[in-house]
C-alpha positions as CSV (number, residue, x, y, z in Angstrom):
1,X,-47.9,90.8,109.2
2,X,-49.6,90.9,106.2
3,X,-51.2,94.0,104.5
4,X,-54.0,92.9,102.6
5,X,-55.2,95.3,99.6
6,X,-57.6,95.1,96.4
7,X,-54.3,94.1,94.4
8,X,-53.1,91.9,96.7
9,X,-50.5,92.0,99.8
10,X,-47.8,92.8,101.6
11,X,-45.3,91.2,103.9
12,X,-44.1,92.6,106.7
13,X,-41.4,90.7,108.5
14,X,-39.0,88.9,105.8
15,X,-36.8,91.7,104.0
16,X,-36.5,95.7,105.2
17,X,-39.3,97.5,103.5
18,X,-38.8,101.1,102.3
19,X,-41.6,103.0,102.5
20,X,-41.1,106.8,100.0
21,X,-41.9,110.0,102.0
22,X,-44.2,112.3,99.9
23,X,-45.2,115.3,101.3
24,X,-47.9,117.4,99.3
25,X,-47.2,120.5,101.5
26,X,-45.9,124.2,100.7
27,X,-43.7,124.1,104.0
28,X,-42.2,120.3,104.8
29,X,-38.5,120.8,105.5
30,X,-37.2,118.7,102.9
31,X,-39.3,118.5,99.2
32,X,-41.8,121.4,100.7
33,X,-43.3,123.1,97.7
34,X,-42.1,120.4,95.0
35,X,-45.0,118.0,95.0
36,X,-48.0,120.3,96.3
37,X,-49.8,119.9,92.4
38,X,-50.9,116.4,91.5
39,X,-49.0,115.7,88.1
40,X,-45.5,116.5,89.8
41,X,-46.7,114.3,93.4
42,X,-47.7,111.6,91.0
43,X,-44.4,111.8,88.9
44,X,-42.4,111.2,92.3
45,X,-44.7,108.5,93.3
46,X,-44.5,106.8,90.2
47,X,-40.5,107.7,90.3
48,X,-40.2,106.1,93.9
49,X,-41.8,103.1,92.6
50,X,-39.3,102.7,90.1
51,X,-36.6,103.2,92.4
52,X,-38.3,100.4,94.5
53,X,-40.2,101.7,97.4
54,X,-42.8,99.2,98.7
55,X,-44.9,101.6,100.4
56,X,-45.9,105.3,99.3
57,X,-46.5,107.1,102.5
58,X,-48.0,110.4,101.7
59,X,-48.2,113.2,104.3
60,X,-50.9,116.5,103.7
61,X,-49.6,118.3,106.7
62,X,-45.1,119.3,107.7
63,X,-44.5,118.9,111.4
64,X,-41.3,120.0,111.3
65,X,-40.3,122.5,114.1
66,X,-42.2,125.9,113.4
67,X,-44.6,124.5,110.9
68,X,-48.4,125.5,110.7
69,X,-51.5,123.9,111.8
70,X,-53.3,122.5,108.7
71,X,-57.3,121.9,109.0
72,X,-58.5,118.4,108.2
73,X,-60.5,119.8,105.1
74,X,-57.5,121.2,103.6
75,X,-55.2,118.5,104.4
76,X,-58.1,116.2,102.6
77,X,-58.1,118.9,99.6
78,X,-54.1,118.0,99.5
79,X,-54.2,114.0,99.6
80,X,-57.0,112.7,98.3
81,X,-56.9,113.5,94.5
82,X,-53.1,112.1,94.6
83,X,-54.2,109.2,96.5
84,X,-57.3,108.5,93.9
85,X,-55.3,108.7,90.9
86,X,-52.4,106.8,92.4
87,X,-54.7,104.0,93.5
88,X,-55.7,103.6,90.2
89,X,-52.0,102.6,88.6
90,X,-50.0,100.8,91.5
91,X,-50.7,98.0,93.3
92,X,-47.6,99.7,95.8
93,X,-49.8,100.1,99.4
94,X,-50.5,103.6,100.2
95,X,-49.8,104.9,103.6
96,X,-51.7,108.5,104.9
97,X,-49.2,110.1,107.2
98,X,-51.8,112.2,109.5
99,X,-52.7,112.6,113.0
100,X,-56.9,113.6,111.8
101,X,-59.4,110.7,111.8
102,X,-61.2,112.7,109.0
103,X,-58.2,112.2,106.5
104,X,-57.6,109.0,107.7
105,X,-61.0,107.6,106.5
106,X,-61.3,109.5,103.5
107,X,-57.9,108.3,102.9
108,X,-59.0,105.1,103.4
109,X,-62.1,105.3,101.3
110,X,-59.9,106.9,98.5
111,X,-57.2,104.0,98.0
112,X,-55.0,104.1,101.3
113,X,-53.8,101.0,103.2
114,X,-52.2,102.1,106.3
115,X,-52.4,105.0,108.5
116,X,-49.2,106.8,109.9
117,X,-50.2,108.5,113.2
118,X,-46.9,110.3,114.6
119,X,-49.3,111.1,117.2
120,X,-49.2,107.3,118.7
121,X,-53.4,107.7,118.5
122,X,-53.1,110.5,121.0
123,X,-54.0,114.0,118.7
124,X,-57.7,112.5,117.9
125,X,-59.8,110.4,119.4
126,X,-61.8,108.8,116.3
127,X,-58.4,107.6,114.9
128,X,-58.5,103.7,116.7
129,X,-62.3,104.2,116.0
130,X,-61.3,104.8,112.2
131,X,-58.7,101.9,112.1
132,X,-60.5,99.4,113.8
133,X,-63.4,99.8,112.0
134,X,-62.1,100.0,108.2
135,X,-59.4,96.9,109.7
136,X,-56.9,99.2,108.6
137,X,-52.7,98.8,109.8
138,X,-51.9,101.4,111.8
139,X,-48.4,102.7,112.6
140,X,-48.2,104.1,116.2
141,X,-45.3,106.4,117.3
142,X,-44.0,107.4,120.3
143,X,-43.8,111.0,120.3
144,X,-43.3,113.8,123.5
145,X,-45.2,116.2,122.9
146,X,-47.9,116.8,120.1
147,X,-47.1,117.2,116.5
148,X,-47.0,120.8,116.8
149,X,-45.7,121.3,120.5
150,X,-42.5,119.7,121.3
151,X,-40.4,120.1,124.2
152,X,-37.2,122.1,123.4
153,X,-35.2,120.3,126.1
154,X,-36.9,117.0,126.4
155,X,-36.0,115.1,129.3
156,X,-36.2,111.6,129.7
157,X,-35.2,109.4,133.3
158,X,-34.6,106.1,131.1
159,X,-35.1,106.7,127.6
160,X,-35.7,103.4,125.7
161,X,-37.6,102.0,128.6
162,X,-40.2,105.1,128.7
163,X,-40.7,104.8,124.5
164,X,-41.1,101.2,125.0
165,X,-43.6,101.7,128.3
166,X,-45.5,104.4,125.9
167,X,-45.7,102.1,123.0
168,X,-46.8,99.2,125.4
169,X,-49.6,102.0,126.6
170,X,-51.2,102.8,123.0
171,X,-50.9,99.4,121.7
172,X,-53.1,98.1,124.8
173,X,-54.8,101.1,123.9
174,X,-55.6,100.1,120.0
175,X,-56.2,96.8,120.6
176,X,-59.2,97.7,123.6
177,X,-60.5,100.2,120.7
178,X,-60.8,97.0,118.1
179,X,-57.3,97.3,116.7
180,X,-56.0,93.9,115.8
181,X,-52.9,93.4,117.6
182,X,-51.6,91.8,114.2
183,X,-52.3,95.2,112.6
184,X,-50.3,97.7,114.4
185,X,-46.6,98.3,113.5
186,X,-44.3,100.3,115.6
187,X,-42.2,103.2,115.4
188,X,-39.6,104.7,118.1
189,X,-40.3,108.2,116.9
190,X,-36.5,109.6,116.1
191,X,-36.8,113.4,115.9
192,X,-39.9,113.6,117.5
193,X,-39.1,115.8,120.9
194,X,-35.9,113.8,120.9
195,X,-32.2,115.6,121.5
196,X,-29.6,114.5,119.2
197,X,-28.1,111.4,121.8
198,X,-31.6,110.5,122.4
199,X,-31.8,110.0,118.6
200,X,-28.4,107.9,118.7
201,X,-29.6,106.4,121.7
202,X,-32.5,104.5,119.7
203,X,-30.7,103.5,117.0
204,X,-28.1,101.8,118.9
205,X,-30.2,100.1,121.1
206,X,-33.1,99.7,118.8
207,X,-33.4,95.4,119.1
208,X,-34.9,96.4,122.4
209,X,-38.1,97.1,120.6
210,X,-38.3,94.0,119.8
211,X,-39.8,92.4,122.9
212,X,-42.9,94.2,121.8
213,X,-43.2,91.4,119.3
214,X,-44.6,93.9,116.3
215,X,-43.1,95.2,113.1
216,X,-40.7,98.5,113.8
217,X,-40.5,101.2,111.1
218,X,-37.6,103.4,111.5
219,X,-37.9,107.1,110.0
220,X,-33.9,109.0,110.8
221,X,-34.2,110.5,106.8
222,X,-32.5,113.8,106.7
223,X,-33.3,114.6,110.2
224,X,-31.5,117.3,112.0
225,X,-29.3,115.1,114.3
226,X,-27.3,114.5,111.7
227,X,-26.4,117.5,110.9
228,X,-25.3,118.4,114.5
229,X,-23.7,114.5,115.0
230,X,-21.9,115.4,111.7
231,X,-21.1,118.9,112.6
232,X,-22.4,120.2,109.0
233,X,-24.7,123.4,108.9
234,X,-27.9,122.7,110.5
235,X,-30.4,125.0,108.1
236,X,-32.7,123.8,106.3
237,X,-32.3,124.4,102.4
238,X,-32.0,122.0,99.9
239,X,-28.6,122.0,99.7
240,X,-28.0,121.0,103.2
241,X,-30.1,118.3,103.7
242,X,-28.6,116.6,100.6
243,X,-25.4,117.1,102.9
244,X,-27.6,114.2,104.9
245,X,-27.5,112.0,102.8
246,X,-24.7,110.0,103.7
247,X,-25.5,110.0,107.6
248,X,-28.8,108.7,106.6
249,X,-27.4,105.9,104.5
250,X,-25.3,105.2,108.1
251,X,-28.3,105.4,110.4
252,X,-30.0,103.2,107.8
253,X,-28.1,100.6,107.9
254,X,-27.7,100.7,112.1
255,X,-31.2,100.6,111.5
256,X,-31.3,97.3,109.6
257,X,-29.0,95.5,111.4
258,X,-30.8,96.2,114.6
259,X,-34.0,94.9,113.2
260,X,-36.1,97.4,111.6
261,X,-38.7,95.9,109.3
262,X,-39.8,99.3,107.4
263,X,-37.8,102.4,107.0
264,X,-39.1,105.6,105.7
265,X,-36.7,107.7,103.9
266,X,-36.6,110.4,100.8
267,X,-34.1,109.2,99.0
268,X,-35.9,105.8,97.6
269,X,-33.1,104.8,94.8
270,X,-30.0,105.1,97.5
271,X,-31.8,103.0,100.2
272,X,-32.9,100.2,98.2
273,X,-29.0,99.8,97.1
274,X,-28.1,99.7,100.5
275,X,-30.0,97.1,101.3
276,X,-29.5,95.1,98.5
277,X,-25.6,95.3,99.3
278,X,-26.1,94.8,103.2
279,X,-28.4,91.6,102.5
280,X,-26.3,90.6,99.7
281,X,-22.9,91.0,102.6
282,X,-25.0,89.2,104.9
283,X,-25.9,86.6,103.0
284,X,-22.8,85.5,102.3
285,X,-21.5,85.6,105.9
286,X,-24.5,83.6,106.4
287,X,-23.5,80.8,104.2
288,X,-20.1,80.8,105.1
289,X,-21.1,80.4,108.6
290,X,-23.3,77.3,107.9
């Protein structure tokens, strides 16, 4: 896949992407309240492109478990000034992390490249609409539930079979809405009215996604099932979730090796080492192999 943009493009399908998390929200469960004013969201931007992110996804509204309903018009007041001015000095994509057509296409229209819809183009109707018409990549996830309604207890019959039967369901979706095929990129939806094996469970069998034959963005940053795999204290202040770090780091990795082609994670610097090290491992093994 290639994502096409005023400054050029981006490939999706040779080495892992990273794709930065910025949330410009009082209440997301990891940097809430740290990058809700636009000189300190643009100084982490500009700081995750230093670090080497190749996509700044930027998110207006936390759906972590208890958050609050954000309107479209404030969600817009939150993103589009950072996108505007951050359009203006990277030729990085921008991704808009919402579920709203309205933010999407103003989004759009302000610098973004790629909408992020955890909803898998469920929450609004106008989002294929949006997409299709402004030929924009869209990510669809797989999610039980709605952003703001997950199960507690979420059962599943066959887990990885019903994501992947989902998935199949929105993409023929998109693509009847005007979609290209060749612009939608895929995501399993880890944490998303997942229990902690479920969570597991997709990263270990995660190349099964591949005989949907599109991109797969993986997003396990910091998320709670961690904590409970790792048996460390499951609230969430700062201080814990650094005490993430190094299961995310793991799950990035499993991540990798099964196939991911984008994964979206907080901690920009320590991923991009990772990667480099794995590819510079498996290269070798590579060459020795030949």
């Amino acid at each position: 896949m290639i994502i096409r943009h005023d400054k050029g493009y981006l490939e999706i399908g040779g080495k892992t992407l990273v794709a930065g998390v910025l949330n410009v929200t009082p209440d997301s469960f990891h940097d809430g309240g740290k990058y809700n004013n636009i000189e300190n969201a643009l100084n982490r931007a500009r700081e995750m492109i230093e670090d080497g992110a190749d996509i700044i996804d930027i998110g207006g509204e936390s759906t972590r478990p208890g958050s609050s309903y954000v309107s479209a018009d404030e969600e817009i007041r939150r993103v589009i000034p950072i996108i505007k001015e951050l359009s203006k000095e990277t030729d990085i994509p921008i991704s808009i992390d919402t579920y709203k057509a309205e933010v999407a296409d103003e989004a759009i229209k302000a610098g973004a490249q790629i909408i992020n819809d955890i909803s898998g183009l469920q929450a609004d109707n106008e989002m294929a609409r949006v997409a299709a018409e402004n030929n924009t990549p869209v990510i669809i996830m797989h999610i039980k539930g709605h952003p703001h309604d997950f199960p507690k207890d979420p059962v599943y019959a066959d887990l990885v079979p019903e994501i992947i039967s989902f998935l199949e369901n929105r993409i023929e979706y998109a693509v009847k809405s005007g979609i290209a095929h060749n612009n939608i990129i895929i995501d399993p939806g880890i944490g998303f009215g997942k229990r902690p094996e479920h969570n597991i469970e997709i990263l270990r069998e995660l190349n099964k996604f591949k005989c949907l034959n599109l991109p797969i963005m993986v997003g396990a940053s910091r998320k709670s099932f961690i904590s409970k795999v790792l048996e460390l204290p499951d609230d969430n202040n700062i201080s814990q979730l650094d005490s993430r770090l190094v299961g995310t780091l793991v799950t990035l990795v499993i991540a990798v090796t099964k196939g991911a082609n984008i994964v979206r994670v907080h901690d920009v610097k320590e991923t991009v080492q990772v990667i480099k090290l794995y590819r510079a491992i498996e290269l070798t093994n590579c060459k020795e192999k030949a």
